[in-house]
Backbone as JSON, one array per atom type, in Angstrom:
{
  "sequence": "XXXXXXXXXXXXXXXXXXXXXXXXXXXXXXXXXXXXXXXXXXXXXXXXXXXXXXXXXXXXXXXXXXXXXXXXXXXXXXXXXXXXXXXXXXXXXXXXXXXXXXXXXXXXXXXXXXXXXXXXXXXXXXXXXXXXXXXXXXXXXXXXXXXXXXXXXXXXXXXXXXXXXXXXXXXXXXXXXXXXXXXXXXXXX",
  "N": [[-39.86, -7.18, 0.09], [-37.21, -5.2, -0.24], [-34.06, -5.75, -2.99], [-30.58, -5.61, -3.7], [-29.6, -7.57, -4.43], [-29.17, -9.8, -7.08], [-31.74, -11.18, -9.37], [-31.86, -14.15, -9.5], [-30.21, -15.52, -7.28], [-29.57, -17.13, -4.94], [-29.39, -16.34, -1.91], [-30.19, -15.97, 1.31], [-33.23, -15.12, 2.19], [-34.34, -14.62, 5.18], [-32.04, -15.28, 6.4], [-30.69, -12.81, 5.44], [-32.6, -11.1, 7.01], [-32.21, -12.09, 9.58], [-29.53, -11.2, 10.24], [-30.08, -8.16, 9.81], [-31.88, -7.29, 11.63], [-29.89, -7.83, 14.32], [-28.6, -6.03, 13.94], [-25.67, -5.97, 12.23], [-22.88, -5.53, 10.68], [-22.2, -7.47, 7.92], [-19.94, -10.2, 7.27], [-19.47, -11.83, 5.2], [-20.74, -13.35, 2.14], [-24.19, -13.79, 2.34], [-25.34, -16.89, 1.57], [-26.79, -19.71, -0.31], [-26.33, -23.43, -0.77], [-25.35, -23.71, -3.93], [-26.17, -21.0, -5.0], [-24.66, -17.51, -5.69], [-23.58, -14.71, -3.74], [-21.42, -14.01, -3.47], [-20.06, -11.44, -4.59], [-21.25, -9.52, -3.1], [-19.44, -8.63, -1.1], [-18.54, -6.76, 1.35], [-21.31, -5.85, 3.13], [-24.53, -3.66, 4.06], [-27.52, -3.62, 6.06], [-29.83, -1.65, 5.33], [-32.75, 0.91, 6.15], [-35.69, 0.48, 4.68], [-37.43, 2.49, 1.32], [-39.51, 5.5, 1.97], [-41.81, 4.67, 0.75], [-42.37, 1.88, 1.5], [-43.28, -0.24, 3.99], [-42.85, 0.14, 7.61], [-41.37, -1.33, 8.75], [-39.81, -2.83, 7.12], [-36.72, -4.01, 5.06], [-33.67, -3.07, 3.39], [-30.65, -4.51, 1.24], [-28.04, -3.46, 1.08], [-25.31, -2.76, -1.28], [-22.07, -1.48, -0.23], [-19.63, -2.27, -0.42], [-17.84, -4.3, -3.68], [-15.64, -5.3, -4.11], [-13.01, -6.74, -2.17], [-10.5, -6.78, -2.45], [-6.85, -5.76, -2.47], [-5.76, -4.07, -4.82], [-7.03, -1.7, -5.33], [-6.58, -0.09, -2.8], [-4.62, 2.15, -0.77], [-0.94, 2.03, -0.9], [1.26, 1.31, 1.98], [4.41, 1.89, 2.8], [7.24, 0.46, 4.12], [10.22, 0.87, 6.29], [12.91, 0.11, 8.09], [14.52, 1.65, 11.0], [17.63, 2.25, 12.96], [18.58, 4.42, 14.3], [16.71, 7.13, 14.11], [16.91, 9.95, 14.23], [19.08, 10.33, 12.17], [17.67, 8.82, 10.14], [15.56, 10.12, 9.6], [16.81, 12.65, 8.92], [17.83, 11.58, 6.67], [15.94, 10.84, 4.79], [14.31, 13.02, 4.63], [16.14, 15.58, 4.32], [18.05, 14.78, 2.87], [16.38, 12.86, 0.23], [14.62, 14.36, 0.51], [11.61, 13.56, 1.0], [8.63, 14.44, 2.23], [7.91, 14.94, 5.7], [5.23, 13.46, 7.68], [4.83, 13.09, 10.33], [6.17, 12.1, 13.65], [6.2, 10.06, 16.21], [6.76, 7.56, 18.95], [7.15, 5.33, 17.61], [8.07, 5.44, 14.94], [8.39, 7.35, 11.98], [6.86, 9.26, 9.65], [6.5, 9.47, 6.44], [5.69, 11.59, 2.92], [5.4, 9.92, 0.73], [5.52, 10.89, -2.49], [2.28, 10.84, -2.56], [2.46, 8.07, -1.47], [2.62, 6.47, 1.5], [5.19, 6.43, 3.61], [6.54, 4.73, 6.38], [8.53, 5.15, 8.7], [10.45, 2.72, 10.5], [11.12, 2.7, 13.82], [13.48, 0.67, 15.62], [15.27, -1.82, 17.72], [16.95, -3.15, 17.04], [18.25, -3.85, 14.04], [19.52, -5.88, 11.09], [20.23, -5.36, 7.9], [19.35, -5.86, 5.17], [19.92, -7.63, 2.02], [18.92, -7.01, -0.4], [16.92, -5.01, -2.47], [14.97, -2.74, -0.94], [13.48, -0.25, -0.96], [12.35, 1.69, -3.66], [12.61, 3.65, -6.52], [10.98, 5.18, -9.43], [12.22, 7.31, -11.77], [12.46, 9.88, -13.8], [14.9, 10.96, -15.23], [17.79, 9.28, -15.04], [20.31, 10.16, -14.14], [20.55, 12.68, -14.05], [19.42, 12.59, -11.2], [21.02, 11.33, -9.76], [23.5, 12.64, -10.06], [22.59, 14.75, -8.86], [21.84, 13.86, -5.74], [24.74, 12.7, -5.49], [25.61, 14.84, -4.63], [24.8, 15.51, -2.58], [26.11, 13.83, -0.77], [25.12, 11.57, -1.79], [26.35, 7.95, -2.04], [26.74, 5.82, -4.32], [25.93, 2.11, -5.37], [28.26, -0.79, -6.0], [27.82, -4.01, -7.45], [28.6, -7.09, -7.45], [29.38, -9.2, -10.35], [27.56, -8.06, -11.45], [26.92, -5.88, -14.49], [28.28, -2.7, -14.53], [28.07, 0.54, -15.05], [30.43, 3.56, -15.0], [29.08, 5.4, -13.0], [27.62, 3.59, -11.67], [25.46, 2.22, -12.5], [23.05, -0.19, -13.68], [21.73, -1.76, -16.76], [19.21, -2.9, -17.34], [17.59, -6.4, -18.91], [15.29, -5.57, -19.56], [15.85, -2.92, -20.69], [15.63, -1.09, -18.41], [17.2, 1.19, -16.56], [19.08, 0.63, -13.55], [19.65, 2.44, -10.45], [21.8, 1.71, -7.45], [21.74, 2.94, -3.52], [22.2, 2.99, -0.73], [20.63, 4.0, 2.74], [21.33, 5.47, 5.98], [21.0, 3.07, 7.53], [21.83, 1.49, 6.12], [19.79, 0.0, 4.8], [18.83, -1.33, 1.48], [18.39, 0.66, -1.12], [16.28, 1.92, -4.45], [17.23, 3.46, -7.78], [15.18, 3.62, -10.62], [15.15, 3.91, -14.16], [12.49, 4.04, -16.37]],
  "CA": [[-38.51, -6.73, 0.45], [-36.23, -4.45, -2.1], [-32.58, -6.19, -2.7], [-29.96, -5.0, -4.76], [-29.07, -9.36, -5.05], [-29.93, -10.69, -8.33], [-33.22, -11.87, -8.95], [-31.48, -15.97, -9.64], [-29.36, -15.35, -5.74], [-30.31, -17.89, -4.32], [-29.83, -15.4, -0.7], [-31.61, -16.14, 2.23], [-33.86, -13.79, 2.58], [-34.41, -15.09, 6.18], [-30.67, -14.95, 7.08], [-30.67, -11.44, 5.94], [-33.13, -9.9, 8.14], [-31.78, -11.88, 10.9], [-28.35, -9.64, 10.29], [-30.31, -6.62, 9.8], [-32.11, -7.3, 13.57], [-29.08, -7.42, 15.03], [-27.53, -5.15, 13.38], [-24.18, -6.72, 12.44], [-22.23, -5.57, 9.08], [-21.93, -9.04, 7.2], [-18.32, -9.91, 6.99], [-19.49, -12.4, 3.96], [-22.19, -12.92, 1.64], [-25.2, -14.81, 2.49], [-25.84, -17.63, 0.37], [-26.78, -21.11, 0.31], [-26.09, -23.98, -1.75], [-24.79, -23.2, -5.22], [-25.83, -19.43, -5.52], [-23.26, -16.91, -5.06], [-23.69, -13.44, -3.46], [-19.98, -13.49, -3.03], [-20.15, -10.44, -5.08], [-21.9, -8.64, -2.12], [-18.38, -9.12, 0.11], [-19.33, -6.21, 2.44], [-22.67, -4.79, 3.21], [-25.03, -3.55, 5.2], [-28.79, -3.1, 6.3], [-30.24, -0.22, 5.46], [-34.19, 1.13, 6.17], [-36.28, 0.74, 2.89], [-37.62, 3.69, 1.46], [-40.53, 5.54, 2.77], [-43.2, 3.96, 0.37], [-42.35, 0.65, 2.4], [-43.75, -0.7, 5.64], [-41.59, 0.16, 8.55], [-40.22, -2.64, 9.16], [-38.91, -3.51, 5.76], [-35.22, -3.71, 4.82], [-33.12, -3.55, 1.92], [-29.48, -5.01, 1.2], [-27.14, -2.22, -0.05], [-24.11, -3.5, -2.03], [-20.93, -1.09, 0.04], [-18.23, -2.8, -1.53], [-17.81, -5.51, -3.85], [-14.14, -5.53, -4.48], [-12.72, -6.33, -0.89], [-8.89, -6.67, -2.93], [-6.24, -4.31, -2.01], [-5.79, -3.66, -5.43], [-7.67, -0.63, -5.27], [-6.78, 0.4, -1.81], [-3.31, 2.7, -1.04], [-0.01, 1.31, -0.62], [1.67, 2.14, 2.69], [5.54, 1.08, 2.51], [7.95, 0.51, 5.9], [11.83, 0.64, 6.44], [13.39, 0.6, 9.3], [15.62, 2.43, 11.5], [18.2, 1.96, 14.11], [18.59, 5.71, 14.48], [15.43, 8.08, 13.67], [17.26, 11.38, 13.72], [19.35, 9.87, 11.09], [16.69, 8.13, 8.92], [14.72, 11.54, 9.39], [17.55, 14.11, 8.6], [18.57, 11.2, 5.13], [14.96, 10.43, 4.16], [13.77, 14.62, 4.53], [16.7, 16.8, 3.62], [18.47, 14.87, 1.3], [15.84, 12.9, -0.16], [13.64, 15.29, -0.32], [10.5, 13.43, 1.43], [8.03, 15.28, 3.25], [7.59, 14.45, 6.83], [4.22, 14.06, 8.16], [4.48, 13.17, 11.71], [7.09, 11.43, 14.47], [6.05, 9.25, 17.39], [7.95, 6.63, 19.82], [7.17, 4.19, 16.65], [7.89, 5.5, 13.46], [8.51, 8.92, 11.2], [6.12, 8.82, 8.85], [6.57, 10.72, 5.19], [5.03, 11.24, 2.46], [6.15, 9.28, -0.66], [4.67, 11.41, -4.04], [1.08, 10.07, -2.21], [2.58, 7.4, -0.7], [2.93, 7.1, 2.61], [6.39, 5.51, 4.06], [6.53, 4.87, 7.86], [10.2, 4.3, 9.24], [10.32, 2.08, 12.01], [11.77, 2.84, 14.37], [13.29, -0.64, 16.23], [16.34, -1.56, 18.26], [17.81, -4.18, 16.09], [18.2, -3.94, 12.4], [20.02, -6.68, 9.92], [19.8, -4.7, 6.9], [18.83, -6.75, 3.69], [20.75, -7.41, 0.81], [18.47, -7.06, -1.2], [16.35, -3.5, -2.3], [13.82, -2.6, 0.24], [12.58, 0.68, -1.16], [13.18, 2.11, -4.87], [11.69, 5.26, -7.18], [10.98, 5.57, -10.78], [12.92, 8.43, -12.12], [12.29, 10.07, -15.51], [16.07, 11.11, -15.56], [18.4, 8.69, -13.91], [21.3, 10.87, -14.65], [20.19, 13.83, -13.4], [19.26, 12.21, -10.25], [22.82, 10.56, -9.61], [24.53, 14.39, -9.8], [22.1, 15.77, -7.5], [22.59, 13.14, -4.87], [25.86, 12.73, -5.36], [26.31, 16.41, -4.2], [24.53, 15.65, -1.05], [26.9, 12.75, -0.13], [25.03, 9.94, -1.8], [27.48, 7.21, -2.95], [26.01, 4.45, -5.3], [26.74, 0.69, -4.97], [28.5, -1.48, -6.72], [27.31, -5.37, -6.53], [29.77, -8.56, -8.2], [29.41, -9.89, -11.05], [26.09, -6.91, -12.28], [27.63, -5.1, -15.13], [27.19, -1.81, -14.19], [28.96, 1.58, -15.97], [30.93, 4.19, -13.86], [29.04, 5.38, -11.97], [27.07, 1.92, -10.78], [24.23, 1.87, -13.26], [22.97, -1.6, -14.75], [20.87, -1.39, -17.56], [18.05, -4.63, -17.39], [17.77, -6.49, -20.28], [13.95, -4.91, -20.45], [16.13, -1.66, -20.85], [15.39, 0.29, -17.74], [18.84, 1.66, -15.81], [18.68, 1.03, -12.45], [21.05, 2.64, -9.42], [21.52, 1.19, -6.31], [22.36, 3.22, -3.06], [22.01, 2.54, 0.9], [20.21, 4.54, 3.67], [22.03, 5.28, 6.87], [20.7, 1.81, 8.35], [22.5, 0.31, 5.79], [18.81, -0.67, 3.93], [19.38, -1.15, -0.05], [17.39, 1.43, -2.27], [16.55, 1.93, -6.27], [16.23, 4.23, -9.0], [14.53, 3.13, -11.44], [15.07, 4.74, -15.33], [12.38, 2.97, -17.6]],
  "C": [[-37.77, -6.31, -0.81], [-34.69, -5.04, -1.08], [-32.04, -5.81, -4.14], [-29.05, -6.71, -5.44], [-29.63, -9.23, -6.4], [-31.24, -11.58, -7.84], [-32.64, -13.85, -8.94], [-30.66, -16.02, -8.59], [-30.33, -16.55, -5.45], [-29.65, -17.53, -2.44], [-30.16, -15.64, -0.3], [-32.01, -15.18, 2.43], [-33.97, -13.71, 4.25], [-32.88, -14.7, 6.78], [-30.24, -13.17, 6.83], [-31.27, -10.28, 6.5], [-33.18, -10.72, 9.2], [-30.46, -10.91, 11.38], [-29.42, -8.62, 10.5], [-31.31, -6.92, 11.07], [-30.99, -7.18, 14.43], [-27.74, -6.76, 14.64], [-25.88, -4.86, 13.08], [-23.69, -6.1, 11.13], [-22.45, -6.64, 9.2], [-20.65, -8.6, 6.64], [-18.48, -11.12, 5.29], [-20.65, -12.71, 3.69], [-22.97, -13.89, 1.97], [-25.53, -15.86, 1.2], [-25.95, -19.27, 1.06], [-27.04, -21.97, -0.61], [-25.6, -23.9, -2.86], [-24.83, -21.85, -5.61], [-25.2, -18.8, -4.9], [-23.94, -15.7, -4.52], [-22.4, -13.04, -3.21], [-19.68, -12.16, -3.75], [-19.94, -9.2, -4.13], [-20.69, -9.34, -0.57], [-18.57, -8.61, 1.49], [-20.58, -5.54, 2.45], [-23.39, -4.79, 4.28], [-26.44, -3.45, 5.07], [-28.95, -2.04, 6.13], [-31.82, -0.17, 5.66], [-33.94, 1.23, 4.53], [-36.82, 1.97, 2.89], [-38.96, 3.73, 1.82], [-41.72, 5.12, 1.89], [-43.39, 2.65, 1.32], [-43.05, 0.63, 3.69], [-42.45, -0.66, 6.38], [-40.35, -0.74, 8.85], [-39.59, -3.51, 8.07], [-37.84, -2.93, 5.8], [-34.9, -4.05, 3.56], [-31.59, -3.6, 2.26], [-28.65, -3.34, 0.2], [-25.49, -2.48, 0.05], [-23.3, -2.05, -1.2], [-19.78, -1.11, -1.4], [-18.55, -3.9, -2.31], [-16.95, -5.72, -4.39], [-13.09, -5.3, -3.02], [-10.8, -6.2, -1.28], [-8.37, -5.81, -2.3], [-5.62, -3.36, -3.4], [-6.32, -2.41, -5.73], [-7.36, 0.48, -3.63], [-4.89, 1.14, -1.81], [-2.42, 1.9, -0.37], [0.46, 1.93, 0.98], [3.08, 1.26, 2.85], [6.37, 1.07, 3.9], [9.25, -0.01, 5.4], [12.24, 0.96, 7.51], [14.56, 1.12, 9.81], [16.28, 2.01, 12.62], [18.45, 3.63, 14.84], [17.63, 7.14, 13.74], [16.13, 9.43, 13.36], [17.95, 11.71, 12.47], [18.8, 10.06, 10.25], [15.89, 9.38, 8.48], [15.43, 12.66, 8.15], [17.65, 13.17, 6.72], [16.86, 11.47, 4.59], [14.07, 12.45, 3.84], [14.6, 15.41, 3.53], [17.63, 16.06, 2.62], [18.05, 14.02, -0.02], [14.61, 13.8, -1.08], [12.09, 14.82, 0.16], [9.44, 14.64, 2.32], [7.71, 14.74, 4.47], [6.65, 14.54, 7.79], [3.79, 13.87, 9.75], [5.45, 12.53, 12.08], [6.27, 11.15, 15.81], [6.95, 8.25, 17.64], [8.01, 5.35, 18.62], [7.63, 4.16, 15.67], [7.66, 7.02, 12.92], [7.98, 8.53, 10.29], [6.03, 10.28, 7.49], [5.91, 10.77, 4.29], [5.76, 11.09, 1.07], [5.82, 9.88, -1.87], [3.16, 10.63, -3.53], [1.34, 8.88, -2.17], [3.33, 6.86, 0.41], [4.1, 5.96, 3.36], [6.68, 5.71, 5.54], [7.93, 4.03, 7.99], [10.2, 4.2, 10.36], [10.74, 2.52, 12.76], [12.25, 1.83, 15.71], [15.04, -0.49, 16.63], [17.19, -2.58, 17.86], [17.9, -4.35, 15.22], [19.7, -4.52, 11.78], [19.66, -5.96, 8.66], [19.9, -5.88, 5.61], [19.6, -6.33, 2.52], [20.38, -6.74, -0.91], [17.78, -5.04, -1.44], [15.01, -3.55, -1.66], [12.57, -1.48, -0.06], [13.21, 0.89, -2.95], [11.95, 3.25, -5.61], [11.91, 4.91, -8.66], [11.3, 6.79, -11.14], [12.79, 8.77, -13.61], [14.18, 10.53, -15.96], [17.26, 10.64, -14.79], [19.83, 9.62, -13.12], [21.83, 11.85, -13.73], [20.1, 14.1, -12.13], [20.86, 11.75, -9.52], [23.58, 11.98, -9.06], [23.91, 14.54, -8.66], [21.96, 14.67, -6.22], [23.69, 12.75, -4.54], [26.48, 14.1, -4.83], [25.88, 16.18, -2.64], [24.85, 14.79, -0.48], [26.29, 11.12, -0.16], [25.67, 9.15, -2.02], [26.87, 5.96, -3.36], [27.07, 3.4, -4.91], [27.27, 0.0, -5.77], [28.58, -3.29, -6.61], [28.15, -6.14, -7.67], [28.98, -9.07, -9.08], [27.49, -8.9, -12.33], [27.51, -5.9, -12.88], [27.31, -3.7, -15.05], [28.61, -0.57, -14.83], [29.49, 2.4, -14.81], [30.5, 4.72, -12.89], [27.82, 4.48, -11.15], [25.78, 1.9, -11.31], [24.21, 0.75, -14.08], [21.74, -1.39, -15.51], [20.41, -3.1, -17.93], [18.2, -4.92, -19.06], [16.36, -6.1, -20.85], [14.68, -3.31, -21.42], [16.27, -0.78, -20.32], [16.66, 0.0, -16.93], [18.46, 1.61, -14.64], [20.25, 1.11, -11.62], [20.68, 2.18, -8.23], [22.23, 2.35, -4.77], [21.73, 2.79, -1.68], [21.63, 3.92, 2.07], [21.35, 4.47, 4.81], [22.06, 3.8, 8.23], [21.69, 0.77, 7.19], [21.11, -0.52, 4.39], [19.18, 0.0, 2.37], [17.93, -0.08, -0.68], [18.09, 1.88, -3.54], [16.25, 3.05, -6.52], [16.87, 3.48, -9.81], [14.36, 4.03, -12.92], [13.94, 3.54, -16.44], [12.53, 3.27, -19.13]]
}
């Protein structure tokens, strides 16, 4: 049998061509007693190659980083009014909008993808829900401020005229509010 395990796995070989008979992915790695295959998080059966006897199998490593570290973000805010959240988050954001159903308007963030709920009860959070890294905070401020954004101002955050606090890493951040009322950033680092 060809395996892509380590030759010191201590693997059942046995447990993995009862998976590969009934043809199951493996949701975790075969092992037993002290050796690991946790490595081998998902995988699958595959036919060996054709020098082999028919009925041989080999293990072929998929994945072996099941994290989400590697996988894309997808972010959610919700709405009490979609035509709203649509018309703020499109035309005077600036998102792109890649589809609408009875659930959720779904845009696209600079490649990543922001689905706004769409629900019939929203408490909006005090806190910031969504926020952007901006190479010019400044710049950003004017040109929202033309399209009727108005920045926040929160008690006791020292913040300059027009409602920018500068962290003590250094980066300026503005705070303003969606038509639900949900808090959002930019971010100057």
């Amino acid at each position: 049998m060809t395996s892509l395990l380590p030759k010191n796995s201590k693997c059942s070989t046995r447990s993995a061509m009862t998976r590969e008979r009934t043809g199951l992915l493996a949701k975790r790695a075969l092992h037993r007693g002290r050796g690991s295959c946790a490595f081998a998080a998902r995988f699958r059966i595959a036919t060996g190659a054709s020098n082999e006897q028919p009925s041989a199998r080999r293990i072929v490593v998929l994945e072996s980083d099941p994290m989400l570290g590697k996988r894309p973000l997808v972010a959610f805010v919700a709405t009490k009014s979609a035509p709203a959240a649509r018309r703020f988050y499109e035309q005077t954001l600036g998102l792109k909008v890649l589809s609408e159903d009875d659930y959720s308007v779904v845009c696209d963030a600079h490649g990543t993808t922001l689905r706004i709920q769409k629900v019939g009860d929203l408490r909006p959070q005090s806190f910031t829900v969504l926020g952007w890294e901006v190479p010019d905070l400044s710049a950003i401020i004017e040109e929202l401020g033309k399209r009727g954004v108005q920045f926040e101002r929160f008690e006791g955050m020292e913040q300059d005229d027009r409602g920018v606090w500068t962290a003590p890493s250094g980066a300026r951040v503005a705070w303003f509010k969606d038509p639900d009322g949900n808090v959002l950033s930019l971010t100057e680092m």
